[in-house]
matplotlib code that plots the C-alpha trace (Angstrom):
import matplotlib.pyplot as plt

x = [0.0, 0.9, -0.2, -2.9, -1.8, 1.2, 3.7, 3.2, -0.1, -1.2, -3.1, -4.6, -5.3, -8.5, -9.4, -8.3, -10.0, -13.7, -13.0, -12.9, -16.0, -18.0, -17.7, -19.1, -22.0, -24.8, -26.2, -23.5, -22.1, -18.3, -16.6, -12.9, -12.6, -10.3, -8.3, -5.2, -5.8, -3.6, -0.2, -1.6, -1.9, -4.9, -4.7, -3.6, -7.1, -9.2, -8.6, -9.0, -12.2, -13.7, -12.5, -14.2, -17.5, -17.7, -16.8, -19.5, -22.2, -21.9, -21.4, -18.6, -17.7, -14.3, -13.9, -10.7, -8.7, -6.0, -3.3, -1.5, 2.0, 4.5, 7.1, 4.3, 3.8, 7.8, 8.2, 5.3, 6.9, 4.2, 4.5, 3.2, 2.2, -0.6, -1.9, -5.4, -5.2, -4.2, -7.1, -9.5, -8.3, -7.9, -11.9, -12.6, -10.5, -11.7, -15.2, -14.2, -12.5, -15.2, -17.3, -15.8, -15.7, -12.6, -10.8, -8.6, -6.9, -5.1, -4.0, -2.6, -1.4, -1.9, -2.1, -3.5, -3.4, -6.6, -7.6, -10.1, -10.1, -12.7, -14.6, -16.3, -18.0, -21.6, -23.0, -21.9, -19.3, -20.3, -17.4, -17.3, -14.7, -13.1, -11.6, -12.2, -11.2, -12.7, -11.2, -12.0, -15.8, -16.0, -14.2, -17.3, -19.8, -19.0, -19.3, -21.3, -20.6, -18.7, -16.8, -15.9, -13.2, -14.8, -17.5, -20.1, -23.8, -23.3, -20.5, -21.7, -24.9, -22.3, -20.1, -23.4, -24.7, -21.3, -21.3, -25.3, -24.0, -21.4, -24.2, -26.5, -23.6, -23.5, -26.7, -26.7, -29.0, -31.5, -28.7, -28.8, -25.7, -24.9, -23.4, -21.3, -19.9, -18.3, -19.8, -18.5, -21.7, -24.2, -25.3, -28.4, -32.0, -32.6, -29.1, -29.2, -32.7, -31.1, -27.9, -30.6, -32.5, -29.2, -28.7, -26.5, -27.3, -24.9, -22.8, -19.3, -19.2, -17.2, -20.4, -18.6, -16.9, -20.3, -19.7, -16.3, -13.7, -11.1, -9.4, -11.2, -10.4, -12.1, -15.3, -15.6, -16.1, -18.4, -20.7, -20.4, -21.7, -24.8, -25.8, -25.5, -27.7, -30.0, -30.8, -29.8, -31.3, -34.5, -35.3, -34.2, -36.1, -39.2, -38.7]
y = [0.0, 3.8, 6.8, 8.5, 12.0, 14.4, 14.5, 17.0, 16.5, 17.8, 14.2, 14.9, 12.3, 10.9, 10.1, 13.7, 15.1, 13.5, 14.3, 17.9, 18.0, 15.9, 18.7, 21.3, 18.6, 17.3, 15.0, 14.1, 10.4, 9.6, 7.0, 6.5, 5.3, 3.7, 2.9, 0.8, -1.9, -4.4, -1.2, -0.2, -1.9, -2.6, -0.7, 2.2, 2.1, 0.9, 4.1, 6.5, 5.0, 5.1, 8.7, 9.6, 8.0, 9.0, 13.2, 12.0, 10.5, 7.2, 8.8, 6.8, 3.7, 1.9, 2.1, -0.6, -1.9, -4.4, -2.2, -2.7, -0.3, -2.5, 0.3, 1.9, -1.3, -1.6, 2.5, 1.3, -1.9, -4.0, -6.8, -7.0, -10.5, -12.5, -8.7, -10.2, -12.8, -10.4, -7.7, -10.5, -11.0, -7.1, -7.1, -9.1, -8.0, -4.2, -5.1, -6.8, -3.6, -1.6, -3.2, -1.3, -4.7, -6.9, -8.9, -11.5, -12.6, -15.3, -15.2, -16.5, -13.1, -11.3, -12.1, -9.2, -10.0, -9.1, -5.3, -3.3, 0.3, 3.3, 5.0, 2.8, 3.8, 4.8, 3.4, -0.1, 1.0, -0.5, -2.2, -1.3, -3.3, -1.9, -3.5, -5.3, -8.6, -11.7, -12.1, -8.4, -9.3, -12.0, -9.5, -7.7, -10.0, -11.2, -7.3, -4.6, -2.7, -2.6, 0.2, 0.2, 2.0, 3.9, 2.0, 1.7, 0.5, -1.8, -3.5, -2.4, -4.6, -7.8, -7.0, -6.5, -10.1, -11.5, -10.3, -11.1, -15.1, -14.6, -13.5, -16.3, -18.8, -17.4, -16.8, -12.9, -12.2, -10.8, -8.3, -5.0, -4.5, -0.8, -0.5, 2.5, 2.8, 5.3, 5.7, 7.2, 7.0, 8.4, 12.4, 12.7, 11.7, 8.7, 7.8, 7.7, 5.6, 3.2, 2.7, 2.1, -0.4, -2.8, -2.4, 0.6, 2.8, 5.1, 7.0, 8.4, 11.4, 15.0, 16.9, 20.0, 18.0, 17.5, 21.0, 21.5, 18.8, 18.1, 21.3, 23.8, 26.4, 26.4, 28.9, 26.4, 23.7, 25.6, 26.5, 22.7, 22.1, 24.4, 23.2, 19.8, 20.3, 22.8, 20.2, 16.7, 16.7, 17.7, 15.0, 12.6, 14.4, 14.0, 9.6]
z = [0.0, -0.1, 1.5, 0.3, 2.0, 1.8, 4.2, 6.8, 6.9, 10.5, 11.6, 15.3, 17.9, 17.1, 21.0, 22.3, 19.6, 20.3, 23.9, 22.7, 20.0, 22.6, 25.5, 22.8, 21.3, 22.5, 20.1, 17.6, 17.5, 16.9, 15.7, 14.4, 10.3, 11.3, 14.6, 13.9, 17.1, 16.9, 16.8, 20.2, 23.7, 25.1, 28.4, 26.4, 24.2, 26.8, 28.8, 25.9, 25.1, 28.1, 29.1, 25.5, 26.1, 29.4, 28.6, 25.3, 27.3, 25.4, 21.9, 20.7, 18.7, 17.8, 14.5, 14.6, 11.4, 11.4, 9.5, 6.4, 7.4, 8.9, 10.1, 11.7, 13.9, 14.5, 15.5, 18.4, 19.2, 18.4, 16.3, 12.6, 12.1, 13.6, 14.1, 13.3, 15.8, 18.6, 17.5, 18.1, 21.5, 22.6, 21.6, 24.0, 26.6, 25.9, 26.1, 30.2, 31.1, 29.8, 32.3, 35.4, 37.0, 38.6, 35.3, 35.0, 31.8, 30.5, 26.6, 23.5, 23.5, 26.9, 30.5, 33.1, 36.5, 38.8, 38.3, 37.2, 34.7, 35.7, 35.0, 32.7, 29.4, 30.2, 27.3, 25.2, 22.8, 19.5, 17.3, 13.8, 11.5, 9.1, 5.7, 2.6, 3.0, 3.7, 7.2, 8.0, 6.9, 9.2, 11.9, 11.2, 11.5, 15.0, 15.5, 15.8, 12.1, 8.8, 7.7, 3.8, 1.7, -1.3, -3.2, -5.9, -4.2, -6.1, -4.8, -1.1, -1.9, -2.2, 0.7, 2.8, 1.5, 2.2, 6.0, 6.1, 4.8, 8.0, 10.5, 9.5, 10.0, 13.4, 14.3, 14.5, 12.1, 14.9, 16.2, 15.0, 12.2, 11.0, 7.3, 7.1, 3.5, 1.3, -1.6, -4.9, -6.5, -4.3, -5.0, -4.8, -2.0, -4.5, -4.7, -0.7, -0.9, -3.3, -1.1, 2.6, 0.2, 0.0, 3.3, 3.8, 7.3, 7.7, 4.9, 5.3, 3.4, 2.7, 1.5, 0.4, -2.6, -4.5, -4.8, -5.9, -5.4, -3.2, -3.5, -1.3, 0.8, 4.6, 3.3, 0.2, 2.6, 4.6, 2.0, 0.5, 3.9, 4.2, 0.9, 2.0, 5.1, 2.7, -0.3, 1.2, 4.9, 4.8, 2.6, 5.0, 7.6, 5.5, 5.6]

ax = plt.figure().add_subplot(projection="3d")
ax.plot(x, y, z, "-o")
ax.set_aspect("equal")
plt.show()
């Protein structure tokens, strides 16, 4: 893979950052797109999580990926390979220290004596998977969400089937599953109705380059924005 930014590119924190906009909002959900897991330590992530949900009032999700950069994992001191393997396990031990209780935790990868991490998130923090493979699909299934790359609705009809194939294997089809996809061929209200009717629920979107491009200045983005809200969301108000 490469990047698809410049250097110097002025990335923030995405944890201190929903901390911030979550003191400021009062209604606005937050999720990362996406968290690399597996470069980080669980105690580490557990903590920022819950100190975000609990200055949100629940209004966070993980948005975890397994990586594809292997210097990045070797500037952290986490290992590269079997990163998959030892994502699966940090879920499950996040989801125990989010529970404010006493755990204990014996590994293939990780072994916590007796303790306990507060304050604990106020609200369930929903797991949203992101990546296009078969394994991250699975990921996803035993999860709460799916987060795409950029798709056609088209193609986010398969992946959904493909995960839906997954849940029914495990018997989740009864648990509520959120979509979020980026879509390169969504515009317009029908194109939005058309995505929901494949099973999309949430889409990932810069609104102010339906209206010129990438390469906008700060009050080109704003108005992108107020057009957005001005032509786009009432119609979604009205269903």
């Amino acid at each position: 893979g490469s990047r698809r930014w410049k250097p110097f590119t002025p990335w923030v924190d995405p944890w201190v950052t929903i901390g911030a906009l979550g003191a400021v909002t009062e209604r606005l959900r937050f999720f990362t797109n996406i968290y690399v897991l597996p470069m980080r330590d669980p105690f580490t992530v557990a903590k920022a999580i819950a100190t975000a949900s609990a200055l949100t009032g629940g209004r966070v999700a993980l948005g975890a990926g397994m990586g594809w950069c292997e210097e990045e994992f070797d500037l952290l001191g986490e290992p590269f390979r079997r990163r998959g393997r030892r994502a699966d396990e940090m879920l499950d031990l996040l989801a125990r220290l989010w529970t404010g209780e006493w755990v204990e935790h014996s590994g293939e990868f990780y072994e916590v004596p007796r303790l306990e991490m507060n304050p604990a998130p106020p609200a369930p923090v929903p797991i949203y998977v992101g990546g296009m493979s078969e394994p991250a699909l699975r990921r996803a299934a035993r999860h709460d969400g799916w987060i795409s790359d950029l798709i056609s609705t088209d193609a986010a009809a398969g992946y959904r089937q493909s995960i839906e194939d997954e849940r029914e294997r495990l018997g989740r089809t009864d648990v509520e599953f959120t979509m979020v996809c980026s879509l390169d061929d969504a515009w317009t209200i029908d194109d939005y109705r058309r995505a929901e009717d494949v099973g999309v629920t949430d889409v990932l979107t810069m609104p102010w380059l339906f209206h010129g491009g990438f390469k906008q200045d700060l009050r080109g983005k704003l108005d992108g924005l107020h057009r957005f809200a001005d032509e786009i969301l009432p119609a979604f108000a009205e269903d």
